[in-house]
C-alpha positions as CSV (number, residue, x, y, z in Angstrom):
1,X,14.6,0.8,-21.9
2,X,14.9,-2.8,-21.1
3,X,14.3,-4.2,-17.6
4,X,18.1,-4.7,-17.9
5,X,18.7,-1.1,-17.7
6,X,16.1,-0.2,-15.4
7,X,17.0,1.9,-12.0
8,X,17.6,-1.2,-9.7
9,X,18.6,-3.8,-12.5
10,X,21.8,-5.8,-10.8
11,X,20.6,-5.0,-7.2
12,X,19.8,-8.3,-5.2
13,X,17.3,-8.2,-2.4
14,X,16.9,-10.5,0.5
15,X,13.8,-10.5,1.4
16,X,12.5,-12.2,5.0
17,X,8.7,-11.2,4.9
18,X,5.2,-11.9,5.6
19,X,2.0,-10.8,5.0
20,X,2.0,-7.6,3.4
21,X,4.0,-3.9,4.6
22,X,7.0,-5.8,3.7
23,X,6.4,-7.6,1.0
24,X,4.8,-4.4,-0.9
25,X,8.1,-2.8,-0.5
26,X,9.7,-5.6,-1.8
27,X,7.3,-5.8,-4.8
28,X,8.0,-1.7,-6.4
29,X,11.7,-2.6,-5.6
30,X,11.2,-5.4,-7.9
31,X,9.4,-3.0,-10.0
32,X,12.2,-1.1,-10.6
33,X,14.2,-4.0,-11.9
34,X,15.9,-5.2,-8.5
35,X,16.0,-9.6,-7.8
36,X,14.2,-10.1,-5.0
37,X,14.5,-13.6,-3.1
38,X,11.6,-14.3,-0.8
39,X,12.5,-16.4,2.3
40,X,9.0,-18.6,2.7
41,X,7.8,-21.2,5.2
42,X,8.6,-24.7,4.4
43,X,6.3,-25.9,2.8
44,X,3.1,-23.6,3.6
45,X,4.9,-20.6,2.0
46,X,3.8,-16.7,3.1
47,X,0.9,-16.5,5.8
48,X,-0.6,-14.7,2.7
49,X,-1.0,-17.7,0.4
50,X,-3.9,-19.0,2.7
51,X,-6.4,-15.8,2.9
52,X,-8.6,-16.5,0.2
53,X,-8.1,-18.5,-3.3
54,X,-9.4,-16.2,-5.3
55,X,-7.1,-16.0,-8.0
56,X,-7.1,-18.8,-10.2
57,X,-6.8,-20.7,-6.6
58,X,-4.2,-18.1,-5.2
59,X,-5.1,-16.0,-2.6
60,X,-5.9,-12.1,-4.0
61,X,-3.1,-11.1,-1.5
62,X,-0.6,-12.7,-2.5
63,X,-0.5,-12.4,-6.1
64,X,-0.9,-8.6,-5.6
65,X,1.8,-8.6,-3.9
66,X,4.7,-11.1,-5.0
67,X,5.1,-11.0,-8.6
68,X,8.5,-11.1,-10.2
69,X,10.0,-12.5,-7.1
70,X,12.1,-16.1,-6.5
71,X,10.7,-18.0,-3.4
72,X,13.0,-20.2,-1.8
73,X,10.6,-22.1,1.0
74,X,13.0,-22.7,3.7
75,X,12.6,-23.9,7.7
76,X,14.2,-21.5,9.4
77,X,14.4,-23.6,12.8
78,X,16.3,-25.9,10.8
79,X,19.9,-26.2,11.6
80,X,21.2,-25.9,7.6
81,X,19.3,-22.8,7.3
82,X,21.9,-20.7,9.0
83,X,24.5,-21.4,6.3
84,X,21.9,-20.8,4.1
85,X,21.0,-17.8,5.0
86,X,24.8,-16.7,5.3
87,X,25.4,-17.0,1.9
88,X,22.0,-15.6,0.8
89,X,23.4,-12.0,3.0
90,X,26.3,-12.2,1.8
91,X,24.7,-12.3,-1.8
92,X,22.3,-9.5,-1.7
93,X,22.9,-5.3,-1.6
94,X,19.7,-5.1,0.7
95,X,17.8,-6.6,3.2
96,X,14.3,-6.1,3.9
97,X,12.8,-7.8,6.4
98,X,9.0,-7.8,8.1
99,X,8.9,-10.5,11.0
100,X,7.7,-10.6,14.7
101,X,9.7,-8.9,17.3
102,X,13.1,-10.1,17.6
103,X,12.9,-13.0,14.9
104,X,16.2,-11.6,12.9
105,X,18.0,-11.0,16.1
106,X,17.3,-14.6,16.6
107,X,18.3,-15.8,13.6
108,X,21.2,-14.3,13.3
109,X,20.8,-11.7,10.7
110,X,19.4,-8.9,12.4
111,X,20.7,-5.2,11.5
112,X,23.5,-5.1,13.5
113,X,24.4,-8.7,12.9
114,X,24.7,-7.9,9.5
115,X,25.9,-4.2,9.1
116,X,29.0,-5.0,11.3
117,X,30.0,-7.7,9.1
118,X,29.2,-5.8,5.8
119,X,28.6,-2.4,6.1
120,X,27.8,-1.6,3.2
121,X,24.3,-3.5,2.8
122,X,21.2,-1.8,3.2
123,X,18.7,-3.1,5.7
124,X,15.6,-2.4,5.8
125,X,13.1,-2.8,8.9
126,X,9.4,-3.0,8.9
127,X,7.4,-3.0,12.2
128,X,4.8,-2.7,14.0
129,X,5.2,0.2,16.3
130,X,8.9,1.1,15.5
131,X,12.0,1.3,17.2
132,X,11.9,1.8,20.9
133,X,9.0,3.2,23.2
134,X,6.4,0.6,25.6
135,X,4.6,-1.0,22.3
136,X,7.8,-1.7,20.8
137,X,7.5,-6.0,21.6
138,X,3.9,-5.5,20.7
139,X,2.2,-7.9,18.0
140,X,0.8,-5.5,15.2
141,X,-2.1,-6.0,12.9
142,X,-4.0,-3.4,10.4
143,X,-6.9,-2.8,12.2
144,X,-5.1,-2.7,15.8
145,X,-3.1,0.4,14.3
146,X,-6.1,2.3,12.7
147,X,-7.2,1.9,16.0
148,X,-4.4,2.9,18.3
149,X,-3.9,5.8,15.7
150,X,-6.9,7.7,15.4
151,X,-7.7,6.4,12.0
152,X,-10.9,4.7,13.0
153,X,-12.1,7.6,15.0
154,X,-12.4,9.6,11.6
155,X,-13.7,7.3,9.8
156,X,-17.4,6.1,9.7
157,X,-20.5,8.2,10.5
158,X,-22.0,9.7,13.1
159,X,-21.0,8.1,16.3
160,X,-20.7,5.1,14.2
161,X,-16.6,4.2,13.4
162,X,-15.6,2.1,10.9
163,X,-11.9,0.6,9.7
164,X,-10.4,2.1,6.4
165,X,-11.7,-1.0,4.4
166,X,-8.0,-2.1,2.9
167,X,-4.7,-2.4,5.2
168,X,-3.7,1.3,5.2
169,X,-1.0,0.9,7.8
170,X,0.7,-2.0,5.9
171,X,0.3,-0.1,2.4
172,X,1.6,3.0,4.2
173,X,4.7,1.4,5.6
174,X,5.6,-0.8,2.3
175,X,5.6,2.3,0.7
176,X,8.0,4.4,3.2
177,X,10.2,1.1,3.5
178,X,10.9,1.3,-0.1
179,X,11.5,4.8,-0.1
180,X,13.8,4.4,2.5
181,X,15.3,2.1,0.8
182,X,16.0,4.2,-2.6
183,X,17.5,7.1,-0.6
184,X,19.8,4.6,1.2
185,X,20.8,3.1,-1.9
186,X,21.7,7.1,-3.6
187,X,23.7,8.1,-0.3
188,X,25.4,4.6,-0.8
189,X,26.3,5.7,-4.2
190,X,27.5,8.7,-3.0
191,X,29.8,7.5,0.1
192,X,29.8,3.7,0.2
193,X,28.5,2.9,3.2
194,X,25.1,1.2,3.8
195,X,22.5,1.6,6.8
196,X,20.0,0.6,8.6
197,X,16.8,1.8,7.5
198,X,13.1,1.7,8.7
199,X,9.3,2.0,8.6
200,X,6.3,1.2,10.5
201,X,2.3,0.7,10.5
202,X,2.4,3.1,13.6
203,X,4.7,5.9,11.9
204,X,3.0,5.9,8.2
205,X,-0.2,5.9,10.1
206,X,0.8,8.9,12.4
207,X,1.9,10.6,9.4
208,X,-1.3,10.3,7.7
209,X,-3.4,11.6,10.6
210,X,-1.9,15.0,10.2
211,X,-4.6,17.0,9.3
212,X,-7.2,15.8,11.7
213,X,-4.2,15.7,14.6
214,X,-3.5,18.9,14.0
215,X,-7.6,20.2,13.9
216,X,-8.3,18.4,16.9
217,X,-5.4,20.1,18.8
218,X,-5.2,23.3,17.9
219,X,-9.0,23.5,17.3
220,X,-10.1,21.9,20.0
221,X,-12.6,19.1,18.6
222,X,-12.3,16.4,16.4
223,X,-13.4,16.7,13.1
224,X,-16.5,14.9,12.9
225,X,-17.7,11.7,11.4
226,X,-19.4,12.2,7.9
227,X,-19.7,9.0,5.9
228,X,-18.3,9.5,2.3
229,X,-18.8,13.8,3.0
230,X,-15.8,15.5,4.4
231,X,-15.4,16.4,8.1
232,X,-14.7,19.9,7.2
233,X,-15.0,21.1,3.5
234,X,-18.9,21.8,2.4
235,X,-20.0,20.6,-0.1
236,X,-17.8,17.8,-0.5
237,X,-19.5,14.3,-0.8
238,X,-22.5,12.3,-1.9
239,X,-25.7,14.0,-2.9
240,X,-28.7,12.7,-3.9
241,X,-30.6,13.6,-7.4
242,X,-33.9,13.6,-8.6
243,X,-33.7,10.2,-10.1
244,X,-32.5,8.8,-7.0
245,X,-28.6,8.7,-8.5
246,X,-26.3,10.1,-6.7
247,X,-23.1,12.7,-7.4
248,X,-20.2,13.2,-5.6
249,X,-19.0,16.7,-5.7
250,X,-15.5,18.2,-4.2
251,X,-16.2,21.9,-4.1
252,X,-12.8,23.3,-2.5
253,X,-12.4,26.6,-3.3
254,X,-14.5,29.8,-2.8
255,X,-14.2,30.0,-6.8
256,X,-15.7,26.6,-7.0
257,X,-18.6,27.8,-4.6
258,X,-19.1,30.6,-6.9
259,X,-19.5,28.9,-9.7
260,X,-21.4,26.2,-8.1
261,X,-24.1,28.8,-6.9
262,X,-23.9,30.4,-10.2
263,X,-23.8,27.8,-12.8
264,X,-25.2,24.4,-10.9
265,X,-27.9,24.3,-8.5
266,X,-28.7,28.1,-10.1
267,X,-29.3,29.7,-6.5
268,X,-26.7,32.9,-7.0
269,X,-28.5,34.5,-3.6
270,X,-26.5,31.6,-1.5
271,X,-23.7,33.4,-1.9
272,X,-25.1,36.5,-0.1
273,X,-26.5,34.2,2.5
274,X,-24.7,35.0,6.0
275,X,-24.8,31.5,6.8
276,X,-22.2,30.2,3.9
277,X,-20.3,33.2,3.1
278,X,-16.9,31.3,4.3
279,X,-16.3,27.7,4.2
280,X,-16.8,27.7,8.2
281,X,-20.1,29.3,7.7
282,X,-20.8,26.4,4.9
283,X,-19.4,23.6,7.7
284,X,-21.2,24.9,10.9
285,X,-25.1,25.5,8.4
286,X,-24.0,21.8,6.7
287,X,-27.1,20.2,8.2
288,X,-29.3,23.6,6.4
289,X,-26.9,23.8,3.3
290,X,-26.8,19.8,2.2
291,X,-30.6,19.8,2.6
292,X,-30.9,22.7,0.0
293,X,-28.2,21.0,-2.2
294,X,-30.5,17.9,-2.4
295,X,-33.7,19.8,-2.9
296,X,-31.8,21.7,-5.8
297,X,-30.9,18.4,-7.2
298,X,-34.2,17.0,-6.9
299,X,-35.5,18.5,-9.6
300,X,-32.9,17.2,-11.9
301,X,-31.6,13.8,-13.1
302,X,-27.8,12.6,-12.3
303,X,-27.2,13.4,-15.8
304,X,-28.3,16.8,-16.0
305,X,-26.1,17.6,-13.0
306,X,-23.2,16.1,-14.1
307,X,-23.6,18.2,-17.1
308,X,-23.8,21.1,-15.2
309,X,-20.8,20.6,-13.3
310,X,-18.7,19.3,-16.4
311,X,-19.4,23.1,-17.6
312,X,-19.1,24.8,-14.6
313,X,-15.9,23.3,-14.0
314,X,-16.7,22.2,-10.8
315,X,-14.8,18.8,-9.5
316,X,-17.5,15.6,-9.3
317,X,-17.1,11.9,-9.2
318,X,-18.7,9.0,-9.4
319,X,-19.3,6.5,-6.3
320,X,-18.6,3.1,-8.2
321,X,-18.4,-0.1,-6.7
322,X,-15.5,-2.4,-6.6
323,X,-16.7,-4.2,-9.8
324,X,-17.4,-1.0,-11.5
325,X,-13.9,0.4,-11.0
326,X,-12.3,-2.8,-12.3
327,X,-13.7,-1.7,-15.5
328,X,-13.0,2.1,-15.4
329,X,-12.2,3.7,-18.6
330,X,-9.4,5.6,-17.6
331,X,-7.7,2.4,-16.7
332,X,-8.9,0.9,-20.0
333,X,-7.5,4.0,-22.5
334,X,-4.2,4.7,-20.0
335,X,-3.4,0.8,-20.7
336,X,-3.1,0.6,-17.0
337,X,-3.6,-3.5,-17.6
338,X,-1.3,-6.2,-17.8
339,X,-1.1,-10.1,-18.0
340,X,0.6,-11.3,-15.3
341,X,1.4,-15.0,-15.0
342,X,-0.1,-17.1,-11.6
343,X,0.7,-20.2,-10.6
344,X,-3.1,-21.6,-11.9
345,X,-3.2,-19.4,-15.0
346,X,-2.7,-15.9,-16.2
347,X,-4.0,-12.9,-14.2
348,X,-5.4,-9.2,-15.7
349,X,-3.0,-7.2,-13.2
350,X,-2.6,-3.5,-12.7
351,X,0.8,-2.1,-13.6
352,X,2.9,-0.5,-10.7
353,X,1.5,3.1,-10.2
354,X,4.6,4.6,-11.3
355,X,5.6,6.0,-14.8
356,X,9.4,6.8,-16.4
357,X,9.5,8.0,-19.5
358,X,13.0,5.7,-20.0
359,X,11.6,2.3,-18.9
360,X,8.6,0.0,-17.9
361,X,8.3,-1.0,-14.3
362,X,8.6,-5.1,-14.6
363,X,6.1,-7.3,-14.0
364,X,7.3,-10.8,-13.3
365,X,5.5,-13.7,-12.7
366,X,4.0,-14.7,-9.2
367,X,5.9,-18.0,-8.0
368,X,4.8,-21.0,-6.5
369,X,6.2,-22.2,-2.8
370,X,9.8,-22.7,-3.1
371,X,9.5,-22.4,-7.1
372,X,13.2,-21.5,-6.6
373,X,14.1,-23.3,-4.5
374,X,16.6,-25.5,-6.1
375,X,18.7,-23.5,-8.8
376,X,18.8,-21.1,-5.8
377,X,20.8,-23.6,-3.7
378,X,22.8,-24.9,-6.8
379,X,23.5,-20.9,-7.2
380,X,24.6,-20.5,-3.5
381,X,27.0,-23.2,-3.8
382,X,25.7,-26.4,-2.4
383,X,26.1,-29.7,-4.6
384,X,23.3,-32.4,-5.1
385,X,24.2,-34.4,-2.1
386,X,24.1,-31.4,0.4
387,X,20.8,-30.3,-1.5
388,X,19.3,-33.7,-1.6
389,X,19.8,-33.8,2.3
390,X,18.5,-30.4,2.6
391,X,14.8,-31.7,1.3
392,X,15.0,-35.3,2.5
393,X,15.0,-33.4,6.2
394,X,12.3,-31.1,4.9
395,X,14.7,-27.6,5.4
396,X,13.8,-26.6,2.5
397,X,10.9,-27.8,0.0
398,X,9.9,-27.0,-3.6
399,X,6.9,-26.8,-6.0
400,X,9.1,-27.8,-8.4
């Protein structure tokens, strides 16, 4: 199937966003073969562009996440914007937007702005903190939600914390935007009407503490700190091997234990060993059990384990680093790599983590500021004079 036919081909998207959540939403809409028009700064473009220039002189965020999309670099304080903007609404079948507080209510095409003049767009909020509540007006950033969540409390060692090391909250809520965004464009298939839709760092985050939220309340501690080992399952995590390698091992299931005991470390009497009878046993001896695990191990190489496990059937891993991972085979033999053209060259880019069996998820190019600028304006209807005005005053501006 062509990008022409894929799920969102003919849907336009508006898209008034910064940084990241929002923008990731915007990105797997455009994925599934919707337009999407990015609203930038004047000039500067996203807030994104200037993290790093990593990528071929891009910054690593941005080309992640704004490929396929047509950036229109427009000063929003400028009095031609409104009209602008107007006619961009009227254009599009959904709104997404991700700014401060207040900054579509201000510009005149906030949710209820819009949906009482067309109801049947889709608009999509992403926040900080969501709708409502005391930290509704509240500037939001990554880290500040881990924290304000929990998510740092579980993560780290010991009574060391530590942030999740990539923007968790952000990811989470451009996912759940664009979710909500697909169910709001079935019901509108179903009954014509759009609706106001929304996400946010605080909820995706909330969502995503279940488990722990859930054991510290109804088990009356936290679970604790462990590094790359779980909190709770034993053994689950890093172990150490006689050539100083080490294995990660996910042993879930009392089966798994089993045949771990059996098969692996070769120490079949653990299993009638009071102390680890029951994964509880296993997590309050973890201190007794890890230290056997390791002195099992030490009398083998990472290789001879792995081979154990592989035959035992018992889940492992390996702890790779960032540059090791960007060469994993199963990305190589899945075909999981794409060329994706940047401004300063051409990129090796993932492909979106979502397969069809009718289409392939699109993979545009990653603009320049206000790249689009101009046929954009030509397309909204204003002639060379107006236009020319527009970028002698500096409203708009163009890489082009």
């Amino acid at each position: 199937m062509t990008g022409a036919q894929a799920p969102l081909a003919g849907t336009t998207v508006l898209a008034l966003e910064q940084a990241l959540a929002g923008p990731l939403c915007t990105r797997h809409l455009g994925d599934l073969g919707a337009r999407v028009i990015k609203i930038e700064r004047a000039g500067k473009g996203d807030l994104a562009r200037s993290y790093d220039e990593a990528v071929f002189g891009e910054s690593s965020y941005f080309v992640w996440l704004n490929r396929g999309k047509e950036s229109l670099a427009l000063d929003l304080k400028h009095p031609g914007a409104e009209l602008i903007l107007a006619r961009l609404v009227e254009k599009a079948d959904v709104i997404v937007q991700n700014l401060g507080p207040g900054a579509v209510d201000r510009l005149g095409v906030g949710p209820d702005a819009v949906l009482g003049q067309y109801p049947d767009k889709i608009y999509c909020s992403i926040s900080g903190y969501g709708d409502g509540g005391p930290y509704e007006h509240r500037k939001a950033f990554d880290l500040l939600l881990q924290a304000e969540t929990g998510v740092i409390a579980t993560t780290g060692s010991g009574d060391d914390m530590a942030k999740v090391g990539i923007s968790i909250g952000d990811i989470g809520a451009g996912v759940y935007g664009a979710m909500a965004v697909l169910g709001a464009v079935i019901e509108r298939a179903r009954t014509g009407q759009g609706q106001h839709v929304r996400s946010s760092l605080f909820d995706a985050l909330s969502e995503w503490m279940g488990y722990p939220l859930y054991y510290t309340m109804y088990g009356g501690e936290p679970p604790v700190r462990a590094g790359v080992r779980h909190a709770t399952v034993v053994p689950y995590g890093a172990y150490r091997c006689g050539d100083g390698e080490q294995v990660l091992l996910a042993v879930q299931s009392e089966a798994q234990w089993i045949a771990f005991c059996r098969a692996v470390v070769l120490r079949p009497e653990w299993l009638d060993d009071p102390r680890f009878k029951t994964m509880t046993g296993r997590r309050t001896h973890r201190t007794a059990l890890e230290s056997m695990i390791e002195e099992a191990f030490s009398e083998l190489t990472r290789e001879a384990v792995t081979e154990r496990l592989d035959r035992a059937d018992v889940p492992y891993g390996d702890l790779n680093s960032i540059a090791q991972f960007a060469e994993h085979p199963q990305l190589a033999a899945r075909d999981r790599w794409r060329d994706a053209p940047v401004p300063g060259g051409v990129m090796r880019a993932l492909a979106p983590p979502m397969g069809f069996s009718s289409f392939e998820p699109l993979m545009g190019a990653v603009p320049a500021v206000g790249e689009h600028s101009r046929p954009l304006l030509a397309e909204l209807g204003f002639d060379s004079a107006v236009t020319a005005r527009l970028f002698d005053e500096g409203a708009v501006t163009s890489s082009q």
